[in-house]
Residue, then its C-alpha position, 0 to 999 in steps of 0.5 A: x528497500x534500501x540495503x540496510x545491517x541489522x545489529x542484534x545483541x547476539x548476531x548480526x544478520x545482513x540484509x540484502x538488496x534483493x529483498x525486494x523482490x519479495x514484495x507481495x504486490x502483483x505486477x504486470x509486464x504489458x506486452x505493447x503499451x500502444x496496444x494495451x491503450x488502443x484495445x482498453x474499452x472506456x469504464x462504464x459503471x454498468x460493468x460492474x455487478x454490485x459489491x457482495x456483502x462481507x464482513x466490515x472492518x471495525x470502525x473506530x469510534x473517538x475514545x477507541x484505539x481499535x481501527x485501522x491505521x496507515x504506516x509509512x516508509x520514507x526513502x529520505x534520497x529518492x523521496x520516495x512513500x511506500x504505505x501499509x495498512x495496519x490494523x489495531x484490535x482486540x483491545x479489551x480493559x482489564x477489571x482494574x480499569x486503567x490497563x488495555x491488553x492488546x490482544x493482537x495487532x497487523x502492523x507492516x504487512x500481513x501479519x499479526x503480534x501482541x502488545x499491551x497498550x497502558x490507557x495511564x500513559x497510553x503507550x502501546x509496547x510490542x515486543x520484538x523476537x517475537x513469531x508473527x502470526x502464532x508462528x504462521x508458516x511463509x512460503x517464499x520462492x528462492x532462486x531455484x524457483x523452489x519453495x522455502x518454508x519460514x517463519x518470520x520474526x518481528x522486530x523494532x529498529x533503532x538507528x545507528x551512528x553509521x549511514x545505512x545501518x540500524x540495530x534491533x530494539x527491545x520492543x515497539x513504543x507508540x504513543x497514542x494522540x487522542x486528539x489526531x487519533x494517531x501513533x506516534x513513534x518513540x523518538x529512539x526508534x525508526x521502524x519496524x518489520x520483519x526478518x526471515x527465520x530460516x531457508x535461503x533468504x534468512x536474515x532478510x527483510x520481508x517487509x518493513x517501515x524504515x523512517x516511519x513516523x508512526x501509525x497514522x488514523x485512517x481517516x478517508x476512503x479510496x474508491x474508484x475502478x482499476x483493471x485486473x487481469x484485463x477487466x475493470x474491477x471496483x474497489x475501495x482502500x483505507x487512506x490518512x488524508x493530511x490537510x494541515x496545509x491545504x491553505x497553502x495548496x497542498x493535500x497529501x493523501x497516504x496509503x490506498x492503492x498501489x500504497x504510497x503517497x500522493x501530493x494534490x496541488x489545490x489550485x486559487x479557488x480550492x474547487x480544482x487542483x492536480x497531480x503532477x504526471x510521473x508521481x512516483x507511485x512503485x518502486x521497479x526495484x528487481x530491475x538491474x542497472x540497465x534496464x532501469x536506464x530504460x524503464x525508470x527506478x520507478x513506476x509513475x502516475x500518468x494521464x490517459x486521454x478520455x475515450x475517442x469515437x470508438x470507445x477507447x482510452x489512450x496513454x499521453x506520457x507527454x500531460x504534465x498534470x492530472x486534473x482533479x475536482x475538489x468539493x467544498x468539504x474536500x472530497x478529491x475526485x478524478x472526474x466523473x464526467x465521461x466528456x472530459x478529455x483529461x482527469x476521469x482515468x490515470x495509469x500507473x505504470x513505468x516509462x517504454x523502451x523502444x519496442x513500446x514495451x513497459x511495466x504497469x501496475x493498471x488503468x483507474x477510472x473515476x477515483x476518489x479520496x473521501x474524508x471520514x467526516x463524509x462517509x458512513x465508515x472505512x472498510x478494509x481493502x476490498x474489490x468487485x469483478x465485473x464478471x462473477x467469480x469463476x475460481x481461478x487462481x493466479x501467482x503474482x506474475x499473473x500466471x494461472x496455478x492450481x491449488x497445489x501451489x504454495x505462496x501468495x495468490x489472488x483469487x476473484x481478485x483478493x490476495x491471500x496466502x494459499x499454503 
C-alpha cells in the first residue's frame, strides 16, 4: 500500500508504510524452492474428497443490487491490482416503494456497515466515521508481538492537490448501472477502507481501495486445486470477467484468488492464449530494500513443468508464457490434460536468492475462469481438504496455535477471526 496522509476536518492521522504488514492473507517461506518442486506429487482429482455442503452465497438475480461484488486497488506507478470480494445484502423496499434501506454491506475486507440505496437515482450512500462490524473488536499484533485490541472505522477517500496524499469524505456515493450490474464510484472520490481506532497501529490503514473505480458484478467463478499446508485443496472464488476487448486479444480477469488482476492474451483463432510468466500477483511489501534486491517487490506468476516419471512437477522460472484453452463461450482453462507438458499447473511465488530460497503464495492445478452465463451460480470463497478435517488451527505464518490465541487463523483451510 502506498504511504499516504489522510486529511480529516478535525485531525489529521498519518498513515504508515508498514501498514502493510497487516495484511490478512497467508504467506509461506518455503525452505528450498528445488526441494519443494522435487517433492510436489502431481494433483490427481482422486485426492480430494467431494465438497461439504454449506450455505451459498445469495445469487444476484437481473433486478437486484444484492450480490457480490469485485473492488479494485490500482497501484497507478508499479501497475499493480489488488481485489477484494465485496458483498451487498439485506436490501429490502420500504412501503413507499421507491426506496432501499441497505441493511448492511462487506466492502474492502471483512467488514460489514450501513447504507441506504435510493431505487429513484439509484445511488448507494454509505457514511463515513462509522464503526464496521456493530463496533467488532480487532486483534492486531504490534511490535512487541503482543496483542492490540481495536475497533476500526470506515471511511470514504477523496483526492487531494498534493501527490500522495487523500482527505476523508462525508460519505461512500456508488451509483448502480442496471445494465453492467456494477457500481460505479462517485467522481469526487477515490477509495475507500478502514483507519484503526486505537493501540500502536492508530491512525493506520487496515485496508483499503485507492483508485478504485467501484464495485464491479461479480460475474465468473474461479475453480481449480491450489496447495495448503503442503496438500492439495479444491477451491472455488467469485471474479468479474472484463471481455470488452477480447476482439482485440485480451480478457482481463479481476478478483479470485490470491486477489488480484490477471491479463489472458487470446491468441489468432480464439481457441488458445496465455498468460505472461511473472504476472504480478502479491505484493512482498514487509521486505526491506535489500531483500527485495533479491526476491522482487512482488510475487509472480510462473510456469511448472507436468509431472516426469516419477510423479513429480517442477518450477521453470525460465517459460516466458503459461498456456491457457479458451472454449467457444470463453471459459479460460489452464489444461486439464495430464500430457501437456506446460499449462495444467502454475506457482505463485517470488524470484530465489542464491541458496534457492524464495517466498510462495502455492502450487495450482487444473484452473478455471467460468463466466456467469455458464454456470449454475457464484458462491462466496470456499475450499475442500483432501483429507478430513482434523482442527487444527494455524497463524498466518503457518504456525500452529491453540484456541487461546487471538487474531486471524485458518482452520480446515478457511480464515477467520479467533477472538
Amino acid at each position: 500500500m502506498r504511504k499516504t496522509l489522510l486529511l480529516a476536518c478535525l485531525a489529521v492521522l498519518s498513515l504508515s508504510a508498514s501498514a502493510q504488514t497487516l495484511s490478512k492473507r497467508q504467506v509461506v517461506r518455503i525452505a528450498n524452492a528445488e526441494k519443494l518442486s522435487q517433492s510436489m506429487k502431481a494433483f490427481s482429482p482422486s485426492q480430494l474428497v467431494k465438497s461439504s455442503s454449506k450455505a451459498k452465497a445469495k445469487v444476484a438475480s437481473s433486478n437486484d443490487v444484492n450480490g457480490i461484488y469485485i473492488t479494485t486497488d490500482y497501484d497507478e506507478s508499479n501497475d499493480f491490482y489488488e481485489t477484494y470480494n465485496d458483498t451487498i445484502a439485506d436490501v429490502t423496499i420500504t412501503q413507499n416503494g421507491q426506496t432501499f434501506k441497505m441493511k448492511k454491506a462487506t466492502l474492502c475486507g471483512d467488514f460489514y456497515v450501513y447504507g441506504d440505496y435510493d431505487a429513484t437515482s439509484k445511488t448507494l450512500t454509505v457514511p463515513s466515521y462509522q464503526y464496521a462490524s456493530d463496533e467488532k473488536q480487532v486483534y492486531l499484533t504490534n511490535s512487541e508481538n503482543k496483542k492490540d485490541t481495536t475497533k476500526v472505522i470506515f471511511v470514504a477517500f477523496k483526492p487531494d492537490e498534493r501527490e500522495g496524499y487523500v482527505k476523508f469524505a462525508t460519505d461512500l456515493v456508488l451509483k448502480y448501472d442496471e445494465n453492467t450490474k456494477n457500481f460505479a464510484l462517485a467522481d469526487s472520490l477515490s477509495g475507500f477502507g478502514y483507519v484503526i481506532e486505537s493501540g500502536e497501529y492508530q491512525g493506520q490503514l487496515y485496508v483499503g481501495a485507492f483508485n478504485a473505480k467501484g464495485l464491479y458484478r461479480a460475474n465468473g467463478k474461479q475453480a481449480g486445486a491450489r496447495t495448503v499446508n503442503g496438500s492439495w485443496t479444491r477451491f472455488e472464488a467469485p471474479v468479474y470477467i472484463d471481455n470488452s476487448q477480447f476482439e482485440d486479444g485480451l480478457m482481463d480477469i479481476y478478483g479470485g484468488v490470491p486477489g488480484t488482476r490477471i491479463e489472458v492474451n487470446v491468441n489468432e483463432g480464439d481457441s488458445t492464449g496465455y498468460v505472461d510468466a511473472g504476472t504480478k500477483m502479491y505484493p512482498l511489501s514487509w521486505l526491506d530494500t535489500s531483500e527485495k534486491a533479491t526476491y522482487g517487490s512482488y510475487m509472480g506468476m510462473y510456469a511448472i513443468k507436468a509431472a516426469n516419471e516419477k510423479g513429480k512437477i517442477t518450477t521453470d522460472f525460465t517459460k516466458t508464457e503459461i498456456p491457457v484453452k479458451i472454449s467457444s463461450n470463453r471459459v479460460v482453462t489452464f489444461s486439464d490434460d495430464n500430457n501437456a507438458e506446460y499449462g495444467r499447473y502454475y506457482i505463485i511465488c517470488s524470484k530465489a536468492d542464491s541458496e534457492n530460497q524464495f517466498y510462495a503464495y502455492g502450487f495450482f492445478a487444473g484452473v478455471t475462469f467460468t463466466p456467469e452465463s455458464t454456470t449454475t451460480g457464484i458462491n462466496g470463497i470456499k475450499t475442500t481438504a483432501e483429507k478430513k478435517a482434523d482442527g487444527r488451527i494455524y497463524n498466518l505464518a503457518g504456525q500452529q496455535v491453540d484456541k487461546n490465541f487471538k487474531g486471524i487463523v485458518i482452520e480446515n483451510g478457511v480464515k477467520r477471526i479467533q477472538k
